[in-house]
Biopython code that builds the backbone (N, CA, C, O; Angstrom):
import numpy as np
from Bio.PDB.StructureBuilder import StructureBuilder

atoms = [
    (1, "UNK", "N", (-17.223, 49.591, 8.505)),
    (1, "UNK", "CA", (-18.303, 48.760, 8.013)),
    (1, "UNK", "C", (-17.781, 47.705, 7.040)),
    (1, "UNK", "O", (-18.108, 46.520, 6.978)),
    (2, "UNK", "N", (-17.043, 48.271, 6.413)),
    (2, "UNK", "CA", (-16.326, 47.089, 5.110)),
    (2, "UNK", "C", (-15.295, 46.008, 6.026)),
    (2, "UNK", "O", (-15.286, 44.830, 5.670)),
    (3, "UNK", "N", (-14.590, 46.355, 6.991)),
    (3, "UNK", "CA", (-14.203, 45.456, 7.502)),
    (3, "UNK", "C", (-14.821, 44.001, 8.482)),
    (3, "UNK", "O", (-14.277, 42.942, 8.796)),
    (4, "UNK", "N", (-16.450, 44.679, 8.795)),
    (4, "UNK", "CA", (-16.891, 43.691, 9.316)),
    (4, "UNK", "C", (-17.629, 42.856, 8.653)),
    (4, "UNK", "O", (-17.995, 41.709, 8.911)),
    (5, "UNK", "N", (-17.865, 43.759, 7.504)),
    (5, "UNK", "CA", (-18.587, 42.485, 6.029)),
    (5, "UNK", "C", (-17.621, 42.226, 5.547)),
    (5, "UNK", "O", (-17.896, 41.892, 4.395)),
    (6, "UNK", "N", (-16.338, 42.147, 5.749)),
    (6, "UNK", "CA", (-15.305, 41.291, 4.852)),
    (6, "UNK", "C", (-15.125, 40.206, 6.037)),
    (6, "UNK", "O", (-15.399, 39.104, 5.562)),
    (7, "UNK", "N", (-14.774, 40.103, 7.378)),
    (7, "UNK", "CA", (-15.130, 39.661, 8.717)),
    (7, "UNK", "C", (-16.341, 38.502, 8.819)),
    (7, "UNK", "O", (-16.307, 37.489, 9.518)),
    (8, "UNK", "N", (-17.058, 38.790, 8.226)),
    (8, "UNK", "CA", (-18.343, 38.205, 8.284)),
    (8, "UNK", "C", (-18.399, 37.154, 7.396)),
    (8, "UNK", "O", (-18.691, 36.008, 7.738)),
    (9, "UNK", "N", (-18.064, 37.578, 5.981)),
    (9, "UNK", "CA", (-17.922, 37.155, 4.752)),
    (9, "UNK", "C", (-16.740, 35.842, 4.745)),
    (9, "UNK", "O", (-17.089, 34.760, 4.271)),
    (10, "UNK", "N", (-15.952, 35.942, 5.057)),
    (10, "UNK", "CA", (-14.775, 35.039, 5.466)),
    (10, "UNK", "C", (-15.310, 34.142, 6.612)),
    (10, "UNK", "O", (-15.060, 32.942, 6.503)),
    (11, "UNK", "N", (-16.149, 34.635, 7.906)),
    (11, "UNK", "CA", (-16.475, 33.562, 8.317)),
    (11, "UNK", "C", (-17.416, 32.454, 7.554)),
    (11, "UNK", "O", (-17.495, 31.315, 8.016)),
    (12, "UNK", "N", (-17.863, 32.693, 6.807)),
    (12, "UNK", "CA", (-19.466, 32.367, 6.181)),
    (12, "UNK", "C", (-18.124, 30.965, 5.317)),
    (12, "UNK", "O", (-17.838, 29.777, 5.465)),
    (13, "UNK", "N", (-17.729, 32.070, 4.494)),
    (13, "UNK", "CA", (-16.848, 30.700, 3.432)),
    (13, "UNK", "C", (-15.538, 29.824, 4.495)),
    (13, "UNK", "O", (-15.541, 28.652, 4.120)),
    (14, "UNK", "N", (-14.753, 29.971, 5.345)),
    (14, "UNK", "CA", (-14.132, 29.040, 5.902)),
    (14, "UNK", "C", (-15.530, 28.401, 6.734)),
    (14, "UNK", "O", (-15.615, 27.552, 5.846)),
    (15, "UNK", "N", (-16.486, 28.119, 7.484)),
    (15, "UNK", "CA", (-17.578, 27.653, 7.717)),
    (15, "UNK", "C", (-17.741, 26.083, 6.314)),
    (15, "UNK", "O", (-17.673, 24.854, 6.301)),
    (16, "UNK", "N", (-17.986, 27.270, 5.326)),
    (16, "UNK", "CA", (-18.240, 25.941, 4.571)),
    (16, "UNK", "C", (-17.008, 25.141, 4.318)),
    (16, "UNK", "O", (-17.196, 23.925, 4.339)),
    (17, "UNK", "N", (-15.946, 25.493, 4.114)),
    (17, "UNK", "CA", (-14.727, 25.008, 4.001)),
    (17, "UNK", "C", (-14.530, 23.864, 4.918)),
    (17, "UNK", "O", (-14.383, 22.737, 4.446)),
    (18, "UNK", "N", (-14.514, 24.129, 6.545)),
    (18, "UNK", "CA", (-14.872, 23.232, 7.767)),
    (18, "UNK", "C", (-15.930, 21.974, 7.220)),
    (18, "UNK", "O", (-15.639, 20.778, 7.240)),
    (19, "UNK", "N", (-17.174, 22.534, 6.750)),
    (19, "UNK", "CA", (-18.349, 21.486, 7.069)),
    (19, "UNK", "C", (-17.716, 20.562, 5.865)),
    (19, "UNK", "O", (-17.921, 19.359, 6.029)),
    (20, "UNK", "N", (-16.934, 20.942, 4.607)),
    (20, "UNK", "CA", (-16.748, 19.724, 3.390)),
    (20, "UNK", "C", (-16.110, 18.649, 4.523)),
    (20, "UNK", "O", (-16.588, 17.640, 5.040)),
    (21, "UNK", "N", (-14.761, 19.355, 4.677)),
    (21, "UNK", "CA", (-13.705, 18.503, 5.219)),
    (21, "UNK", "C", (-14.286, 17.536, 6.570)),
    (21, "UNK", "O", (-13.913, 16.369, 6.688)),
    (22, "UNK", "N", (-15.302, 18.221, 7.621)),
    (22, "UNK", "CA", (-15.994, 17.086, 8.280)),
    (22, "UNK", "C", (-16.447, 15.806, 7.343)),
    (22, "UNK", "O", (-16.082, 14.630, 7.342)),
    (23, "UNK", "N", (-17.290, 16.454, 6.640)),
    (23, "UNK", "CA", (-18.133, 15.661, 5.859)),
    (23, "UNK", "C", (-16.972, 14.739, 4.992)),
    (23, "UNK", "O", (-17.549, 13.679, 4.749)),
    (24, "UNK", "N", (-16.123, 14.705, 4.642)),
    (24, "UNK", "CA", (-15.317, 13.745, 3.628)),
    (24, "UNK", "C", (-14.856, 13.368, 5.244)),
    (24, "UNK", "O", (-14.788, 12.139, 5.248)),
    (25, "UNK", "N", (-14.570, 13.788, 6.381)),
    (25, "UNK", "CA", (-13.816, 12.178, 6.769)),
    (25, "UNK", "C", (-15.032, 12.069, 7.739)),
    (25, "UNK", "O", (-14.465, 12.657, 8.660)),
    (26, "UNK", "N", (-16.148, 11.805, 8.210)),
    (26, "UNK", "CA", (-17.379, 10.994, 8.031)),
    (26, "UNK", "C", (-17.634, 9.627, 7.223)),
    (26, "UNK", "O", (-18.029, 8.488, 7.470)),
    (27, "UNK", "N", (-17.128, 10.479, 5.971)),
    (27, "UNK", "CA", (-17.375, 8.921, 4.504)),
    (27, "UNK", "C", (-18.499, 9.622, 4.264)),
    (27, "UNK", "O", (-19.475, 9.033, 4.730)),
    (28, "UNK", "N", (-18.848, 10.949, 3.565)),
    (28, "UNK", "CA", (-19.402, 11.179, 2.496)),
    (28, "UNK", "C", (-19.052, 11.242, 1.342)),
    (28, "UNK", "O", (-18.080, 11.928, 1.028)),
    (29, "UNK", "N", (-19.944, 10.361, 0.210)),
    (29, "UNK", "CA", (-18.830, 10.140, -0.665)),
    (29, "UNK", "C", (-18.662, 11.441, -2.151)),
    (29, "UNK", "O", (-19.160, 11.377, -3.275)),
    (30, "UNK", "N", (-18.069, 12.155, -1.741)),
    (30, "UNK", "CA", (-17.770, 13.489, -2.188)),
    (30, "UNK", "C", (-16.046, 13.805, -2.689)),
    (30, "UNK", "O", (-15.555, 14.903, -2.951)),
    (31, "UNK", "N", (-15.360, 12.430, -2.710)),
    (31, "UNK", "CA", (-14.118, 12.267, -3.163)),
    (31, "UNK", "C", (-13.575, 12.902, -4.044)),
    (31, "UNK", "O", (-12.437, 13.368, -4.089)),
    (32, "UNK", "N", (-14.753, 12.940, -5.082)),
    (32, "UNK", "CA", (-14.506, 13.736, -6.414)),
    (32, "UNK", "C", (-14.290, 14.922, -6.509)),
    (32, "UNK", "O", (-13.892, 15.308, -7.608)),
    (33, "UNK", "N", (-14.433, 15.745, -5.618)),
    (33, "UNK", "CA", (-14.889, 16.934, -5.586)),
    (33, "UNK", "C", (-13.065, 17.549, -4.713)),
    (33, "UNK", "O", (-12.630, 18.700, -4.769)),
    (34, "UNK", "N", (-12.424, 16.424, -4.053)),
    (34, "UNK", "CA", (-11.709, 16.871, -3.478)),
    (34, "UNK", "C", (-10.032, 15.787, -3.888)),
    (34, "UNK", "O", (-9.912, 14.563, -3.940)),
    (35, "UNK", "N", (-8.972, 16.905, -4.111)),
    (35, "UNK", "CA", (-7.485, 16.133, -4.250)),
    (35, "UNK", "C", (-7.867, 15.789, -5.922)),
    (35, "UNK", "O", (-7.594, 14.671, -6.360)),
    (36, "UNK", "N", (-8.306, 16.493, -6.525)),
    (36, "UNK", "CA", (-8.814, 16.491, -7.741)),
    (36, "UNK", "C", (-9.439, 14.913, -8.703)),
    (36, "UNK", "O", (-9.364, 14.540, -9.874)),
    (37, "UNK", "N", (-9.955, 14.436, -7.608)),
    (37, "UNK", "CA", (-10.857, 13.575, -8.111)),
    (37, "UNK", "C", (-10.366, 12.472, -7.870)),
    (37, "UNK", "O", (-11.113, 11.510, -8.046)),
    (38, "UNK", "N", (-8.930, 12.203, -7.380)),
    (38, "UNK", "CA", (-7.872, 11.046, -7.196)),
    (38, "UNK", "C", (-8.613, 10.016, -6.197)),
    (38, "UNK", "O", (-8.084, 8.927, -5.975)),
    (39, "UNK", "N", (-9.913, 10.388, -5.561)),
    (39, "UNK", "CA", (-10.544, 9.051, -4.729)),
    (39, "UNK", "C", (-12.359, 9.317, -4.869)),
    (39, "UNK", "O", (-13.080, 9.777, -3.984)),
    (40, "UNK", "N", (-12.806, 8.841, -6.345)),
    (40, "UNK", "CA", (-13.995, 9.119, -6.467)),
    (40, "UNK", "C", (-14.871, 8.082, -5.397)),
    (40, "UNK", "O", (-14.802, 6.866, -5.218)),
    (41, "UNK", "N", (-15.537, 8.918, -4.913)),
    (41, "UNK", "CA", (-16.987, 8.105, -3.810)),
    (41, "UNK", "C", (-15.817, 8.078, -2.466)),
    (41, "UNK", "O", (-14.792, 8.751, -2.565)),
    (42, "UNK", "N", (-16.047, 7.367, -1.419)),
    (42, "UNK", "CA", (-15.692, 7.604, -0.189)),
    (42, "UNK", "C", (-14.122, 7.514, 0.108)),
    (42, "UNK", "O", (-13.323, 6.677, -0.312)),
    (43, "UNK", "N", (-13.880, 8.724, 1.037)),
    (43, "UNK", "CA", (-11.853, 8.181, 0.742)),
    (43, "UNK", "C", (-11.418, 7.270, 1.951)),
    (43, "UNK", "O", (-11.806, 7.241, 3.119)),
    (44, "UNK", "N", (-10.685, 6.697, 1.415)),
    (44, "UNK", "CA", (-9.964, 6.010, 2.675)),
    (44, "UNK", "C", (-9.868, 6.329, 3.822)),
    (44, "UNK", "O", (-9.787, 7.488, 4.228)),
    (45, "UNK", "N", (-9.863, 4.990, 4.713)),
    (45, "UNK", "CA", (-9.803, 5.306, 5.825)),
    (45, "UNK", "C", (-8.744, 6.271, 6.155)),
    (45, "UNK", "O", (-8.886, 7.245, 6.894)),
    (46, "UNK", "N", (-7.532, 5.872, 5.466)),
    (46, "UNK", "CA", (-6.052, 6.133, 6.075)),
    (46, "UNK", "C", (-6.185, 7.739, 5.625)),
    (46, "UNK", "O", (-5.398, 8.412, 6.290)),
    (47, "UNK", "N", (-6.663, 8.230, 5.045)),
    (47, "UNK", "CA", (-6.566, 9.460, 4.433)),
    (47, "UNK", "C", (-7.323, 10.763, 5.042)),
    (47, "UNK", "O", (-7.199, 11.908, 4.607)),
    (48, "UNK", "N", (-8.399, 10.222, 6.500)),
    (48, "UNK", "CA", (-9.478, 10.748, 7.279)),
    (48, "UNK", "C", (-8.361, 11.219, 8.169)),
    (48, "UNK", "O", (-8.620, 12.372, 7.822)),
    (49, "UNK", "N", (-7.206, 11.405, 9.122)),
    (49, "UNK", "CA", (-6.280, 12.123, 9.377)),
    (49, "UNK", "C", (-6.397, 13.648, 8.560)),
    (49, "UNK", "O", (-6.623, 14.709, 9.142)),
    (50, "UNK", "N", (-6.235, 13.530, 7.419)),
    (50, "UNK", "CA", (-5.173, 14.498, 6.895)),
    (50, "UNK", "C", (-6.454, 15.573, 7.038)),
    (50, "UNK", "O", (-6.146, 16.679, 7.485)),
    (51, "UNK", "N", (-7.674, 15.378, 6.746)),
    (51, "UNK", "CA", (-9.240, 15.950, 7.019)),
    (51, "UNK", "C", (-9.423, 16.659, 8.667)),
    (51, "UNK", "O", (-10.264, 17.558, 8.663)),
    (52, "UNK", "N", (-8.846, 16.425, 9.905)),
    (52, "UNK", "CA", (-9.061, 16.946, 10.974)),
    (52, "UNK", "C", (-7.691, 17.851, 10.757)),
    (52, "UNK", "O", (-7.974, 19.036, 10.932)),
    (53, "UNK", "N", (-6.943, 17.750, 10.583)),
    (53, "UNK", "CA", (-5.383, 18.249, 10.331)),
    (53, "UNK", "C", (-6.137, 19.766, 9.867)),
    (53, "UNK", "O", (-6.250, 20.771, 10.569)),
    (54, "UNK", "N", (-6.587, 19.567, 8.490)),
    (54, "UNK", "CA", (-7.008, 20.453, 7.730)),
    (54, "UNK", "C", (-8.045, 21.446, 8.452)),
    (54, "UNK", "O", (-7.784, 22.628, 8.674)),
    (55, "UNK", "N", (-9.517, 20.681, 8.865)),
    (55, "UNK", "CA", (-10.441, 21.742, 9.684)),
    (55, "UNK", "C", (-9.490, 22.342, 10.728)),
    (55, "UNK", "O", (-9.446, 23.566, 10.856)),
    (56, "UNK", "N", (-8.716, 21.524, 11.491)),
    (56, "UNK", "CA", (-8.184, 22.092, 12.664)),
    (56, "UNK", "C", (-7.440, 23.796, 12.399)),
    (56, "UNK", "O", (-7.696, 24.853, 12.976)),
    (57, "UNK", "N", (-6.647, 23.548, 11.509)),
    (57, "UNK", "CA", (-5.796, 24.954, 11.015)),
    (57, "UNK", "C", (-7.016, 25.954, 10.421)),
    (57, "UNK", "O", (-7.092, 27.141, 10.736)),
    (58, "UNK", "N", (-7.823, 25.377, 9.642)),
    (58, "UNK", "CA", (-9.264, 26.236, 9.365)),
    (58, "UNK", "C", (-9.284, 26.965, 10.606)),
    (58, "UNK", "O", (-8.830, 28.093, 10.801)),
    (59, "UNK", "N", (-9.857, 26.203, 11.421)),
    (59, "UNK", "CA", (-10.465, 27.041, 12.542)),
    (59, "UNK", "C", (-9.269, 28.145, 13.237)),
    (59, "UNK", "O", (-9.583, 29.300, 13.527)),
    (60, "UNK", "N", (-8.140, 27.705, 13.409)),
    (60, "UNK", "CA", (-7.127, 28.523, 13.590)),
    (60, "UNK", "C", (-7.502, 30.133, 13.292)),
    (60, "UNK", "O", (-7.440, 31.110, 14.038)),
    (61, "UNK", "N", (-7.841, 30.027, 12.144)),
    (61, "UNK", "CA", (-7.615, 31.367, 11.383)),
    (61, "UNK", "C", (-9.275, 31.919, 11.653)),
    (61, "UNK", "O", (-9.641, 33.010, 11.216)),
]
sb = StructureBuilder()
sb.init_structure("model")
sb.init_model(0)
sb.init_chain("A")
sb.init_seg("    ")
for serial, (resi, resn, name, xyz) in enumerate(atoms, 1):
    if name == "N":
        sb.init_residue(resn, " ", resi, " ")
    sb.init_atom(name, np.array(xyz, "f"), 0.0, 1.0, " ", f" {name:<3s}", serial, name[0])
structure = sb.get_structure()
């Protein structure tokens, strides 16, 4: 039982983990919140790469 609420639980938080990183390379401007504030409001274009990179290995796991 503890393994499938730890199972469960982990899906729930990489889930949200996924939806930030969509959402910042979209251009929501949530910059602040991410790379410790180094691109407040929407990040660069050039920087929306490193955001699918990231969900992609998310989902991996």
């Amino acid at each position: 039982m503890i393994v499938l609420t730890s199972a469960i639980a982990f899906t729930f938080l990489i889930l949200i983990v996924i939806l930030f990183q969509v959402a910042l390379a979209v251009g929501v401007p949530w910059g602040e919140y991410a790379m410790g504030g180094k691109f407040p409001g929407k990040y660069p274009i050039s920087n929306n790469h490193c955001h699918f990179i990231t969900m992609s290995n998310n989902g991996i796991y």
